[in-house]
C-alpha positions in Angstrom: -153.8 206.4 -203.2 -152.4 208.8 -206.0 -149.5 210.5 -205.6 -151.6 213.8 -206.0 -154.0 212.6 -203.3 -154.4 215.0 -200.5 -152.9 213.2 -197.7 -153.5 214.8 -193.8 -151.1 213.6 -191.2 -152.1 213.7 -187.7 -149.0 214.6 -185.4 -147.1 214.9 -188.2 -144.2 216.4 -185.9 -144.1 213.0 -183.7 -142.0 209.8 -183.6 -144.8 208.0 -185.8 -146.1 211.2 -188.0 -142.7 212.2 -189.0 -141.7 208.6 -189.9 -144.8 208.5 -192.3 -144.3 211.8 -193.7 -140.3 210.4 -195.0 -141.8 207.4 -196.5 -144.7 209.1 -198.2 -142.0 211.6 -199.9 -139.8 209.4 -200.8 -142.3 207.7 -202.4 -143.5 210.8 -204.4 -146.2 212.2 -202.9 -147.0 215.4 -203.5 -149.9 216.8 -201.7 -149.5 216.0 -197.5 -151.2 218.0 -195.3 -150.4 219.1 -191.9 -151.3 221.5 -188.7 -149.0 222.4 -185.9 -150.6 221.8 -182.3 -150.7 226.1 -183.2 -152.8 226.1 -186.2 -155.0 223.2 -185.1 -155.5 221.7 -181.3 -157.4 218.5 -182.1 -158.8 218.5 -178.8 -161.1 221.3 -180.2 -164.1 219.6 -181.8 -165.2 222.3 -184.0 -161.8 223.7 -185.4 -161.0 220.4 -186.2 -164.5 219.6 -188.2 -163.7 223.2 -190.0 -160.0 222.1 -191.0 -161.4 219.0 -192.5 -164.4 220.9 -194.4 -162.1 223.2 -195.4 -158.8 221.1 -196.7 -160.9 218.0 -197.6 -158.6 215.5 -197.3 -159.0 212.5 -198.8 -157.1 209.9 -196.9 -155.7 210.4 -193.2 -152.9 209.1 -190.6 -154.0 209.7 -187.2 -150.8 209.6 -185.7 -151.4 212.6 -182.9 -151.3 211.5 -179.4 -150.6 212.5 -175.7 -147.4 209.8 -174.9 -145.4 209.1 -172.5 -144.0 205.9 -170.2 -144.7 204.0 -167.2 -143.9 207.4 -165.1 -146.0 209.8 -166.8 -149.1 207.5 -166.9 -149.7 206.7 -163.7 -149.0 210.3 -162.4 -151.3 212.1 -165.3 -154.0 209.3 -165.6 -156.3 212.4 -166.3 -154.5 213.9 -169.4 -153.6 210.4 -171.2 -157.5 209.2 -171.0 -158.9 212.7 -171.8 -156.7 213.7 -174.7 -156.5 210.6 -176.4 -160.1 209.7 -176.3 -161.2 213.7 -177.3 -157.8 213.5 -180.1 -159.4 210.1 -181.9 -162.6 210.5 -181.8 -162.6 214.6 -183.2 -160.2 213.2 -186.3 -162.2 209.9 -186.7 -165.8 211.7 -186.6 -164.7 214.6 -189.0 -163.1 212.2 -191.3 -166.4 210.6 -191.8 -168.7 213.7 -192.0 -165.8 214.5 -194.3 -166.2 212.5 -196.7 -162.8 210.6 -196.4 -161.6 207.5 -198.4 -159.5 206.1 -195.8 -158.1 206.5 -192.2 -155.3 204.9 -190.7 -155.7 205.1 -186.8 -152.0 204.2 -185.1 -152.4 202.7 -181.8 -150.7 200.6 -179.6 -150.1 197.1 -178.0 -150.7 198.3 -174.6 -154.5 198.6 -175.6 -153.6 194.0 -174.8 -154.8 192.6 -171.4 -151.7 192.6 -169.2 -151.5 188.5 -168.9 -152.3 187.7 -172.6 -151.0 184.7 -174.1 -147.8 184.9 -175.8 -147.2 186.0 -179.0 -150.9 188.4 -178.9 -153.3 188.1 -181.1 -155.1 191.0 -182.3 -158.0 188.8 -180.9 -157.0 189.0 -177.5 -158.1 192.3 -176.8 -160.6 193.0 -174.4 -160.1 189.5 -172.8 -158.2 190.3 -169.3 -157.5 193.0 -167.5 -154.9 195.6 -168.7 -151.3 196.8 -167.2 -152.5 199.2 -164.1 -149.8 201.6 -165.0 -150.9 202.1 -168.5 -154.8 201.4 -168.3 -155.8 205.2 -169.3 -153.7 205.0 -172.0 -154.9 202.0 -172.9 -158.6 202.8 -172.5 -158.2 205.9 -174.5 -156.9 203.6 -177.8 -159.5 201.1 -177.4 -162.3 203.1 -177.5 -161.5 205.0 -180.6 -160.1 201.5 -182.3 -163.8 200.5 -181.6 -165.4 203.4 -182.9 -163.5 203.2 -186.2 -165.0 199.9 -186.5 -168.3 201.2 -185.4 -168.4 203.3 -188.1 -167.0 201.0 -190.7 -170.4 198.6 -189.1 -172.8 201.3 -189.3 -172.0 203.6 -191.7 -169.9 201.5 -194.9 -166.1 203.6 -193.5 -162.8 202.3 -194.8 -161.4 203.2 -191.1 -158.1 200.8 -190.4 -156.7 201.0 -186.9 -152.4 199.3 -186.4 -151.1 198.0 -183.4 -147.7 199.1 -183.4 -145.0 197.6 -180.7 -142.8 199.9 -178.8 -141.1 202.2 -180.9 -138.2 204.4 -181.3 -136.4 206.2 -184.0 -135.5 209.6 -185.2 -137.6 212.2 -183.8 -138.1 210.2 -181.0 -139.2 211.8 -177.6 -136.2 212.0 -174.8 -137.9 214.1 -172.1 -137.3 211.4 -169.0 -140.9 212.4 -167.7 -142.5 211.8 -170.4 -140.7 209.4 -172.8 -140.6 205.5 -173.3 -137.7 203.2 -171.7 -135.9 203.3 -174.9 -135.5 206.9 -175.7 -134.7 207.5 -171.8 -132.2 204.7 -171.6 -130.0 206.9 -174.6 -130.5 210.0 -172.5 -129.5 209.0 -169.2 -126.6 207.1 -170.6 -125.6 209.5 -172.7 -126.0 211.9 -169.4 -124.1 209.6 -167.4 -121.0 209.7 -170.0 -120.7 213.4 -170.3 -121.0 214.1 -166.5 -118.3 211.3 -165.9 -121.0 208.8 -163.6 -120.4 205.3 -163.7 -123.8 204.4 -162.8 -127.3 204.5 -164.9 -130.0 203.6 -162.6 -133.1 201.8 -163.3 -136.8 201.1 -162.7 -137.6 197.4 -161.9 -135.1 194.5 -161.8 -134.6 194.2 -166.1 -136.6 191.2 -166.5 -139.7 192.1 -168.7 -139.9 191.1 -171.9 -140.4 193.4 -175.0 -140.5 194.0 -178.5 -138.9 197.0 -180.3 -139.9 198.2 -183.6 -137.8 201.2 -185.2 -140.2 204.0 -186.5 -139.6 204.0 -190.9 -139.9 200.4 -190.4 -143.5 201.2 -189.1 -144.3 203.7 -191.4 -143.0 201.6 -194.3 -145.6 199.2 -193.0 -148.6 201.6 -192.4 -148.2 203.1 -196.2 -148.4 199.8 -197.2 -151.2 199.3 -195.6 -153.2 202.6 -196.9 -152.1 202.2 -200.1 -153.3 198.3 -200.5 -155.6 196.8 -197.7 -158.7 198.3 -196.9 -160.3 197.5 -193.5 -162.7 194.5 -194.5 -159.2 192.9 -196.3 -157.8 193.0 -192.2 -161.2 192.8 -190.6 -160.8 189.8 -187.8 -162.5 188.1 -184.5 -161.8 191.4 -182.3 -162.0 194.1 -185.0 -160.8 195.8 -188.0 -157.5 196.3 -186.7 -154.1 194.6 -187.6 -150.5 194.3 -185.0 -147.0 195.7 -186.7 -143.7 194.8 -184.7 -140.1 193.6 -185.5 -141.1 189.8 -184.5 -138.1 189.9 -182.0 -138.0 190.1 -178.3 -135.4 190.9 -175.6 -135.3 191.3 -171.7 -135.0 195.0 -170.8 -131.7 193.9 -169.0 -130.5 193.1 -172.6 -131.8 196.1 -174.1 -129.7 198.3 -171.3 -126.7 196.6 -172.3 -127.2 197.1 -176.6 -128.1 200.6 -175.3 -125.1 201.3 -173.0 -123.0 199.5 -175.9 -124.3 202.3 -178.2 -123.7 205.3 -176.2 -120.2 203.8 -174.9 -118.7 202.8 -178.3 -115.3 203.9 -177.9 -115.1 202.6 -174.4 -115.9 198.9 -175.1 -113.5 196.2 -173.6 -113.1 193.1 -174.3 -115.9 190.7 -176.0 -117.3 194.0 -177.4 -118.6 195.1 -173.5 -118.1 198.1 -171.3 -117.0 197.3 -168.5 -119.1 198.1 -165.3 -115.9 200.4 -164.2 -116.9 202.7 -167.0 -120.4 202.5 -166.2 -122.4 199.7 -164.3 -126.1 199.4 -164.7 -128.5 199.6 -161.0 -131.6 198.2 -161.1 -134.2 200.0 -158.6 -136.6 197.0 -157.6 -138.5 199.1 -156.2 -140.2 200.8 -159.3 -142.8 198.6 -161.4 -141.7 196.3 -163.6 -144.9 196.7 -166.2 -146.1 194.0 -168.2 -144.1 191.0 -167.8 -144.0 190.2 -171.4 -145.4 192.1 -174.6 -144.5 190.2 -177.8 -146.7 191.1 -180.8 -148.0 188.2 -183.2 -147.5 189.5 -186.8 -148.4 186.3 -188.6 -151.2 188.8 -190.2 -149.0 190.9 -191.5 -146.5 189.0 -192.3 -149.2 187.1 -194.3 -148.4 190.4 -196.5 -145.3 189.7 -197.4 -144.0 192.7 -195.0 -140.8 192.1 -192.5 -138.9 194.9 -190.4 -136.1 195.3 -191.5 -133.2 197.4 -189.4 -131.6 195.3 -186.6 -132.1 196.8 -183.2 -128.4 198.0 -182.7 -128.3 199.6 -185.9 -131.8 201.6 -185.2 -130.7 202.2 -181.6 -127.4 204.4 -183.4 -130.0 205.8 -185.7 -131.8 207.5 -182.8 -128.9 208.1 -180.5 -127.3 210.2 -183.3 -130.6 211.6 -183.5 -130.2 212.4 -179.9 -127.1 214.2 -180.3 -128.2 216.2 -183.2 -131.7 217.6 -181.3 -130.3 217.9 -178.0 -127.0 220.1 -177.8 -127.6 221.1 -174.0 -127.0 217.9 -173.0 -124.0 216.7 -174.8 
């Protein structure tokens, strides 16, 4: 890319989007294009074929997506197949009639089977059954993953789809219906503080495994990416896709604890704890657990020369003072 290429950014207002938009300034580009949900719902087929007729853009991040966690997918199944499927393949098919160079498609480790061996490889998808409690969502990413690579087959496209592991980071999502365990762990500790509680409760009993992966580390990945590796550079067994994450995994036991730590700073006792006093963590073994384990292997992109680089407390600060700074009402 050139600095004066004309860049479009999907979901350019989301976790992912936003992170991409920083690192493409700070890098010096000039010329990004975006679209409120207002000025352009991509589940509209035509007005999103006239946008890309009509701004010609010559490289895109599709980054726009309907998210949400283990609560909000298996209660709206509906919306998170639907608008995910319509969403990639409306960007994907107008980038090609388009003309575009490149497209970057983010999706996500959950697209894995729910029992693939650990670390996954990118070629483990379609191999097993998926997590039940995400399989919509999942669905959705897989079928427009393998329609970028259709059309890179069939019709010569330089369309690269990125696995990213969990995420969080500023401009993160903290709507407890509808965000990941991450961002909800900040708000209802944060929740529990102010109101005085000593108790956070929750879902399953904090013995999953998972792998977090702050959001400018992503994007500093993904412009990498667009900038230097075209599709047939990544292309592999399962497709012309490629897995991004921190490397690093962690119980979700341990991650309530660095999170609690976090939000409870000033109240920390001896060894650098909080005491349960101040405010003691309830698991509810009655909610799903998930995926037992969901470690990414990055031995492709790490191959690059690329490694995350902000240490989980220190991101985990990052987006809780994010927090504080977007959410007033509940402070």
């Amino acid at each position: 890319m050139e600095t004066s290429s004309r860049i479009y950014i999907a979901g350019h207002r989301g976790l992912v989007g936003s992170a991409i938009m920083r690192s493409l300034e700070v890098k010096g580009y000039t010329h990004i294009i975006t679209q409120t949900h207002q000025e352009l719902d991509l589940l509209d087929q035509r007005a999103v074929s006239a946008f890309f007729r009509e701004a010609q853009p010559e490289y895109v991040f599709l980054a726009a997506a309907k998210v949400g966690g283990i609560g909000a997918n298996s209660a709206y199944p509906v919306e998170f197949i639907y608008q995910n499927t319509m969403i990639g393949f409306n960007v994907v098919h107008a980038a090609y009639t388009a003309g575009v160079k490149k497209l970057l498609n983010l999706g996500s480790t959950c697209i894995y089977p729910k029992m693939a061996e650990q670390p996954i490889k990118e070629e483990s998808l379609l191999t097993g059954a998926l997590e039940p409690t995400n399989d919509a969502y999942a669905l959705a990413k897989i079928s427009v993953i393998k329609l970028c690579t259709a059309y890179n087959k069939q019709y010569g496209t330089n369309f690269l789809s990125v696995m990213p592991t969990n995420l969080y980071g500023i401009g993160d999502t903290y709507d407890l219906e509808n965000s990941h365990v991450l961002p909800a762990m900040i708000r209802k500790f944060h929740e529990a503080k102010v109101s005085g509680v000593n108790q956070v409760v929750l879902w399953g009993d904090g013995s999953p495994l998972r792998e977090f992966l702050y959001s400018d580390d992503l994007a500093h990945a993904v412009v990498y990416l667009m900038e230097h590796k075209d599709a047939w550079d990544i292309r592999n067994g399962a497709g012309d896709f490629i897995n991004v994450g921190s490397g690093q995994e962690l119980s979700i036991k341990e991650l309530a604890e660095t999170v609690r730590a976090v939000v409870y700073e000033k109240e920390q006792g001896a060894g650098n704890s909080v005491p349960d006093a101040v405010c003691r963590i309830t698991w509810d073994t009655s909610k799903s657990n998930g995926t037992p384990r969901k470690c990414c292997d990055i031995s492709r992109l790490s191959a690059l020369g690329y490694t995350a680089q902000t240490l989980l407390q220190d991101g985990i600060k990052k987006a809780y003072t994010d927090f504080l700074n977007r959410s007033s009402g509940y402070q």
